[in-house]
C-alpha positions as CSV (number, residue, x, y, z in Angstrom):
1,X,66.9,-172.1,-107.3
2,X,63.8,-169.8,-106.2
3,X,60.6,-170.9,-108.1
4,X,58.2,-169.3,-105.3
5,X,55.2,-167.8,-107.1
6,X,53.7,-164.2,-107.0
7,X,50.4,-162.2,-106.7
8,X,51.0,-161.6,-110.6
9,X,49.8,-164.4,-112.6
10,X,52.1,-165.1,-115.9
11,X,50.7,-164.3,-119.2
12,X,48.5,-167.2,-121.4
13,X,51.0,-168.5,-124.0
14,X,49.8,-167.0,-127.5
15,X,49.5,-169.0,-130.7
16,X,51.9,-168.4,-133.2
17,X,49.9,-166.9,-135.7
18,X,48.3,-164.5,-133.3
19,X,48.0,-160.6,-133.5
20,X,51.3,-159.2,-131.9
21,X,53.4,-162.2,-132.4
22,X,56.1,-163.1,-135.0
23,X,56.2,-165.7,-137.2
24,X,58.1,-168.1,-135.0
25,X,55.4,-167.1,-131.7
26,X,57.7,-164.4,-130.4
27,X,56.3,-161.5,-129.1
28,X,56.6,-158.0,-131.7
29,X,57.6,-155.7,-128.5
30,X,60.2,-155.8,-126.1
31,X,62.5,-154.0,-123.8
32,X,66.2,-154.3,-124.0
33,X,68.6,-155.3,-122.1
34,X,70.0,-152.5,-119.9
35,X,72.8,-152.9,-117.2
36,X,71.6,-152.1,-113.8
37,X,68.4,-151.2,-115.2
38,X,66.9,-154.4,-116.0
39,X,67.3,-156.7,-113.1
40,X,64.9,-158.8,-111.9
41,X,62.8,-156.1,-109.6
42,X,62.1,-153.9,-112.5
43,X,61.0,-156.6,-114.8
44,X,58.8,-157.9,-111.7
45,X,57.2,-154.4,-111.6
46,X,57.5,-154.2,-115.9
47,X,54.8,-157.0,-115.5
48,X,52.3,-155.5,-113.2
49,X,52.0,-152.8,-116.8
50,X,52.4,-155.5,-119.3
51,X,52.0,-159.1,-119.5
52,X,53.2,-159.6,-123.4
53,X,56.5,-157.9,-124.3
54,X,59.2,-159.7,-124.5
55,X,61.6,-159.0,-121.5
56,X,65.5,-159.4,-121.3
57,X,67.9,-159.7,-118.3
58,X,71.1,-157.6,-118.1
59,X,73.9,-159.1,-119.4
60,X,75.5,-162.0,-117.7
61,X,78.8,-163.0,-118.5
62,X,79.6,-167.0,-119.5
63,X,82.6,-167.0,-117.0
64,X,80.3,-165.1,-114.1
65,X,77.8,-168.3,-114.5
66,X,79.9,-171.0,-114.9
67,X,82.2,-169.7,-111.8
68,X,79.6,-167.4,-110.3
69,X,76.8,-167.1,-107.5
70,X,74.3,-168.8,-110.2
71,X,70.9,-168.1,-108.3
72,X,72.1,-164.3,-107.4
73,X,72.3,-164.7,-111.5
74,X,69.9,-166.6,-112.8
75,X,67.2,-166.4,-110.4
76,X,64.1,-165.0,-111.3
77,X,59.9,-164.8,-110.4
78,X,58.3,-167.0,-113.3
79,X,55.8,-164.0,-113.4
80,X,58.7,-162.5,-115.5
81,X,58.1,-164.9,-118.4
82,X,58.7,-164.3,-121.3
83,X,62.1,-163.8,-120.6
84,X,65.2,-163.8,-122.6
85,X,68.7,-164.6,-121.2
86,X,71.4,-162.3,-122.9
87,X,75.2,-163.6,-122.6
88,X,78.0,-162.2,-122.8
89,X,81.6,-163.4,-123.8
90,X,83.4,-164.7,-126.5
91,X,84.2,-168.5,-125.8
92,X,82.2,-170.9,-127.3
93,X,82.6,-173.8,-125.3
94,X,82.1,-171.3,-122.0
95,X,78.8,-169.9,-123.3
96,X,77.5,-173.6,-124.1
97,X,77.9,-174.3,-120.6
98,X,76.4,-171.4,-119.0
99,X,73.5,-172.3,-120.9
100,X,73.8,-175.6,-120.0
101,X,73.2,-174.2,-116.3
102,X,71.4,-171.7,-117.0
103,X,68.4,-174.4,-118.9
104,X,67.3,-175.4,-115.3
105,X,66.0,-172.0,-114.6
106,X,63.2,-171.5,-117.1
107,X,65.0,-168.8,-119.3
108,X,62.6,-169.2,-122.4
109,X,65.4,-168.2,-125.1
110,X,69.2,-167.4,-124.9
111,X,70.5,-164.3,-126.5
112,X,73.8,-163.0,-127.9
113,X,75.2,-159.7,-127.0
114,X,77.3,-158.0,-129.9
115,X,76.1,-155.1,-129.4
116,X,78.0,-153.7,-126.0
117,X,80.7,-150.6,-127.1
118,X,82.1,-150.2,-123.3
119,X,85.9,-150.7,-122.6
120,X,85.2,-153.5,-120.2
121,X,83.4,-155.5,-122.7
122,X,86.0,-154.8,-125.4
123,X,88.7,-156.1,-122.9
124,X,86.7,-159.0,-122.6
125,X,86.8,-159.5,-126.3
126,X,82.9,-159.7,-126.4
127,X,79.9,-157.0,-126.8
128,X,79.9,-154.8,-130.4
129,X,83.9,-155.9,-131.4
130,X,83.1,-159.4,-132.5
131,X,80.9,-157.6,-135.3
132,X,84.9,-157.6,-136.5
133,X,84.5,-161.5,-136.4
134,X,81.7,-162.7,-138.2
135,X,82.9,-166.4,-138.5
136,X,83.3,-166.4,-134.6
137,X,80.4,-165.3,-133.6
138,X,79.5,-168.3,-136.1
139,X,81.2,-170.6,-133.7
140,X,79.7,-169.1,-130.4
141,X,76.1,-169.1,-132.1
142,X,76.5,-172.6,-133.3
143,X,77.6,-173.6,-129.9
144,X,74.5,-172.1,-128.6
145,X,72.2,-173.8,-130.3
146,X,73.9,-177.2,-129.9
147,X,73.7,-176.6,-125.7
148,X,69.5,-175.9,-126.1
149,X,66.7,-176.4,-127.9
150,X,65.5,-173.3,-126.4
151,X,65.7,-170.1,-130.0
152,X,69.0,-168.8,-129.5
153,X,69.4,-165.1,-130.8
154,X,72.0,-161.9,-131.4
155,X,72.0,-158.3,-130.9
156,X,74.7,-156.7,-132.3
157,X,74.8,-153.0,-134.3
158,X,74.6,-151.9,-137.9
159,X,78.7,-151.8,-137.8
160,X,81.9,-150.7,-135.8
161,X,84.5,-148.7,-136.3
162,X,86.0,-149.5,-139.9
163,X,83.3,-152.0,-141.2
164,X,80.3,-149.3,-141.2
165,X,79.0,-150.5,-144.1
166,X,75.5,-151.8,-145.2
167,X,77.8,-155.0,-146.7
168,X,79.6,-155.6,-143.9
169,X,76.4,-155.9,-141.9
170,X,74.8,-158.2,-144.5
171,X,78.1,-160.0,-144.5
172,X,77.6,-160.3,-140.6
173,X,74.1,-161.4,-140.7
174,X,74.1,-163.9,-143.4
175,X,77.6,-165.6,-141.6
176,X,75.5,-166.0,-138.8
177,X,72.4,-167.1,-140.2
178,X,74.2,-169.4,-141.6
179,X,74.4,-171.1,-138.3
180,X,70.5,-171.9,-138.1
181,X,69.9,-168.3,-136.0
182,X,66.9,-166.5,-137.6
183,X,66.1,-163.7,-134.8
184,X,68.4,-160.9,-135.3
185,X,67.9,-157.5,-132.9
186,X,69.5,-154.5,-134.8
187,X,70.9,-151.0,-133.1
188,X,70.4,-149.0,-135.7
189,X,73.4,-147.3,-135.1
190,X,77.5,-148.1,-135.9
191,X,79.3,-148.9,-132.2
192,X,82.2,-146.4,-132.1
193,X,84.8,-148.5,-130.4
194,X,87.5,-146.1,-130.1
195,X,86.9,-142.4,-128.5
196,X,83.2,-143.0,-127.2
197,X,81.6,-144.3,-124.2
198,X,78.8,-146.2,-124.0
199,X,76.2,-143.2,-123.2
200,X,78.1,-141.4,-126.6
201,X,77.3,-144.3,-128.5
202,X,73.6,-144.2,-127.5
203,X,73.0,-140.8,-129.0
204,X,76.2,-139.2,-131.6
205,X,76.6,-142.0,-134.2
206,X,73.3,-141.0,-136.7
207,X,70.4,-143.7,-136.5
208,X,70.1,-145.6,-139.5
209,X,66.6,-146.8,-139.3
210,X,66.9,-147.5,-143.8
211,X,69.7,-150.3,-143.2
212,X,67.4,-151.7,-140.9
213,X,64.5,-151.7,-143.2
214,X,66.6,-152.7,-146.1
215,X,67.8,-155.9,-143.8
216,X,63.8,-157.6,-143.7
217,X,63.6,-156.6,-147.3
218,X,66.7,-158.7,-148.6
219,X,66.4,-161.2,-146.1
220,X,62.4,-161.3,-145.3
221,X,62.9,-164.8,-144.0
222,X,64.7,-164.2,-141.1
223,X,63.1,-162.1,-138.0
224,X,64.4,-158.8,-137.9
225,X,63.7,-156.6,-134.6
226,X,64.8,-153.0,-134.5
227,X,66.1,-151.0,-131.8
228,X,67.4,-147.5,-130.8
229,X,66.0,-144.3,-129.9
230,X,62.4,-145.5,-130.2
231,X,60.2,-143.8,-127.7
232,X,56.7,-144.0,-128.3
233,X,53.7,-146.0,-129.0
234,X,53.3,-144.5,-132.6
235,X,56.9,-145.0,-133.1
236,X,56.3,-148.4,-132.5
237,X,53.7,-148.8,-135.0
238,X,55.5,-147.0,-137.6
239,X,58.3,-149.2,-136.8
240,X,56.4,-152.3,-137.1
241,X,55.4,-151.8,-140.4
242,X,58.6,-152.2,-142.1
243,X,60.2,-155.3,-139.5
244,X,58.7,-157.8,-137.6
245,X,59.7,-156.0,-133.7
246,X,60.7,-153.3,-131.8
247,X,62.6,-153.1,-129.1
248,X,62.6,-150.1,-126.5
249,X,65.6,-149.0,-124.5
250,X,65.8,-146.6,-122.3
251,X,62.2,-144.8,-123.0
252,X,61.2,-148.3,-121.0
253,X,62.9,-147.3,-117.9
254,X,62.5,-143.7,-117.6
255,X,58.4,-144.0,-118.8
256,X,57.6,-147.1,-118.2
257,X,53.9,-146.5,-118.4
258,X,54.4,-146.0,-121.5
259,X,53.8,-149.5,-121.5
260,X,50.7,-149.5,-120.5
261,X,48.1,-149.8,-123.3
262,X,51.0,-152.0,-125.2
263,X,49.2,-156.0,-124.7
264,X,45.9,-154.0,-125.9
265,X,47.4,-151.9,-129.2
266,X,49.5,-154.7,-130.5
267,X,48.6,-158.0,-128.6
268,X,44.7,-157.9,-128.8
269,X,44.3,-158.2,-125.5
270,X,41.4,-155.9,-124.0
271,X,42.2,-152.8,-122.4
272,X,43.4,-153.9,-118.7
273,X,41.6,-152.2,-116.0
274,X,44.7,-150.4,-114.4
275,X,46.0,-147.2,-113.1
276,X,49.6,-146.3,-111.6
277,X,47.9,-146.1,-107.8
278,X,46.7,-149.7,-108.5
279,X,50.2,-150.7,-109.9
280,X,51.9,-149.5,-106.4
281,X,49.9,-151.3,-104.1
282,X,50.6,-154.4,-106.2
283,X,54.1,-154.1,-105.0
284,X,53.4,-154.2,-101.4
285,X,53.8,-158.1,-101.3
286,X,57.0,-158.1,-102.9
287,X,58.5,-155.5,-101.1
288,X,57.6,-157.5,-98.1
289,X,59.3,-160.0,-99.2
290,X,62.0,-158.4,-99.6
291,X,62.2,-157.6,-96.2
292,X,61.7,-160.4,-95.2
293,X,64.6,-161.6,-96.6
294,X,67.0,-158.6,-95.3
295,X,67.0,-156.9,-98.6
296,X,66.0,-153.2,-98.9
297,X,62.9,-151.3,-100.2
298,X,65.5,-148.9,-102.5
299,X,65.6,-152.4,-104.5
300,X,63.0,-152.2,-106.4
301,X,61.7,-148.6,-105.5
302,X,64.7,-147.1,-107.3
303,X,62.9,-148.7,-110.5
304,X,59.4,-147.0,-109.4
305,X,60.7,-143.2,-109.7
306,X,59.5,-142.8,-113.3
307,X,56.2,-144.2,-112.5
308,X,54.4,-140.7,-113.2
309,X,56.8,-139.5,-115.6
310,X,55.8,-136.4,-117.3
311,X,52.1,-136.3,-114.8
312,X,51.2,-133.6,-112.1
313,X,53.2,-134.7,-109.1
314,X,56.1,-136.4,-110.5
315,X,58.1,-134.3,-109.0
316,X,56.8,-135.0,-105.6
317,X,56.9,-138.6,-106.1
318,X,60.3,-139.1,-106.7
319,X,61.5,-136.3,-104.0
320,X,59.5,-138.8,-101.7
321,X,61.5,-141.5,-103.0
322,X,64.9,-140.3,-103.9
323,X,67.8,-139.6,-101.1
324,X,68.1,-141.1,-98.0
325,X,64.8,-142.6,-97.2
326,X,62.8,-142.7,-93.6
327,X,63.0,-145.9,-91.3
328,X,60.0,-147.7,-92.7
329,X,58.5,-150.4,-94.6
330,X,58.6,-150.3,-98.6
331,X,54.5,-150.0,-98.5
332,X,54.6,-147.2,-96.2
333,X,57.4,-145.1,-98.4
334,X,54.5,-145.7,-101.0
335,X,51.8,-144.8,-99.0
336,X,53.4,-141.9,-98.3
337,X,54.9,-141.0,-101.6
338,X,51.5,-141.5,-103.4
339,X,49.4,-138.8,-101.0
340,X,51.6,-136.3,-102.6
341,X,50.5,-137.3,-106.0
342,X,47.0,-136.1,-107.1
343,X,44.4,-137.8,-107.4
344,X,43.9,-137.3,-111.1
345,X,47.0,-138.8,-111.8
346,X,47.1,-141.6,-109.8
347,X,43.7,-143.0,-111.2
348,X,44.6,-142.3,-114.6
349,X,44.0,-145.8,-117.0
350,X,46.3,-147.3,-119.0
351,X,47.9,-145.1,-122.2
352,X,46.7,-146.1,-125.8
């Protein structure tokens, strides 16, 4: 198990009561889980922008960690911290026990998915169709929390195909509660199972942001964090003033400066003397590193690309980057890749 340290330095544990946090200490901000979008290079670089939000890995399957390559897994730079763990799979005495393993590794909590629509996941009996299940996911949650002391949490959607209801999801919720969970994450949007693939269901089924809302207000003592389609700051904010957090999918990945001013706006923190130039050259160490140990640059410069999103020379930068790439180190792809950016850009501070 890998526990070599970084140039980063992790992030001073907040009190529970401070600005940015939720009730229980959790941090109000996060970034979702996102298959091969959120492995551990991106959240290395995700913490070079911000030290606060709450990260997530992709989802890992019970059956992949209990038979699997578990540091290929579970592995991960503690600079990452706070980091959630988010399962898949619908066996509740599997899922204990990947937990069981995966408790040596730091995870700081364990998360449920019931949120995934793909056909894979469905064939797996896991992901969004066990919203169909409430008293299940009852046993898998309870199994959960008997395996760690570590808070154990779900993400699942507002409702599936045939139970699309705001009483179906209460029914859901308050099943599970039931169980001792009080940390729910909420797509704000039903999972069509049948007919729609996973990128459909990110963006046809209408957001309904109100059942969300409605959730805290019946049931203000458990945590309720929203998520879907949120892409800003000011959304954020506005978000925030009706639950207790946000989470940000894809906006996260494709902008991830976005993130920028995020410890300082809703953590307290003061403004952190960064630009995106200073952010690259952090990297150099770990791409070394990677090198070093046979792995390629593209590893984590693939999660780089939308560094400059939506700046003078992001074009540039991610021609630079994108394609097959020139025989040479990671810093030296940089190197080269930031001279065509200009100077304005690179040296711009952090975005409030």
């Amino acid at each position: 198990m890998s526990t070599r340290t970084t140039g980063l330095e992790a992030p001073v544990a907040a009190a529970s009561t401070a600005v940015g946090y939720t009730s229980s200490g959790v941090p109000c901000v996060s970034v979702a889980p996102m298959m091969d979008y959120t492995d551990r290079h991106y959240r290395y670089l995700f913490r070079a922008i911000s030290r606060r939000t709450l990260l997530y890995t992709e989802m890992v399957t019970s059956a992949a960690i209990v038979h699997g390559d578990r540091d290929r897994l579970l592995a991960f730079d503690p600079v990452e911290r706070p980091l959630s763990l988010q399962l898949g799979g619908d066996d509740p005495e599997e899922i204990a026990r990947a937990i069981e393993i995966a408790e040596a590794y730091g995870y700081d909590e364990f998360n449920l998915n019931v949120g995934c629509p793909s056909d894979r996941v469905q064939n797996g009996n896991f992901g969004a169709c066990l919203m169909a299940t409430p008293e299940h996911v009852a046993r898998i949650t309870t199994a959960m929390q008997q395996a760690t002391s570590k808070p154990v949490t779900v993400k699942h959607r507002i409702g599936i195909d045939g139970r699309e209801s705001y009483g179906e999801m209460l029914e859901f919720v308050d099943t599970v509660a039931a169980t001792g969970i009080r940390r729910f994450t909420v797509h704000a949007r039903i999972a069509i199972l049948a007919g729609l693939d996973p990128k459909q269901n990110r963006n046809i089924p209408p957001l309904r942001y109100d059942d969300v809302y409605r959730l805290k207000r019946e049931r203000p003592e458990l945590e309720i964090e929203i998520n879907g389609h949120i892409a800003s700051i000011p959304e954020i904010a506005e978000h925030r003033r009706a639950v207790d957090a946000v989470m940000v999918g894809r906006a996260a990945y494709e902008d991830v400066w976005m993130f920028s001013g995020v410890d300082h706006t809703f953590f307290g923190d003061p403004l952190p003397d960064i630009d995106r130039e200073r952010v690259v050259r952090a990297m150099y160490g770990y791409l070394d590193r990677l090198e070093a140990d046979g792995q390629p640059p593209r590893r984590l410069i693939n999660h780089m690309l939308g560094l400059f999103a939506g700046r003078p020379g992001a074009r540039k930068w991610k021609q630079a980057l994108s394609g097959r790439l020139p025989d040479l180190s990671g810093r030296d792809l940089l190197e080269r890749a930031l001279a065509r950016v200009p100077e304005e850009t690179r040296r711009e501070g952090p975005r409030l």
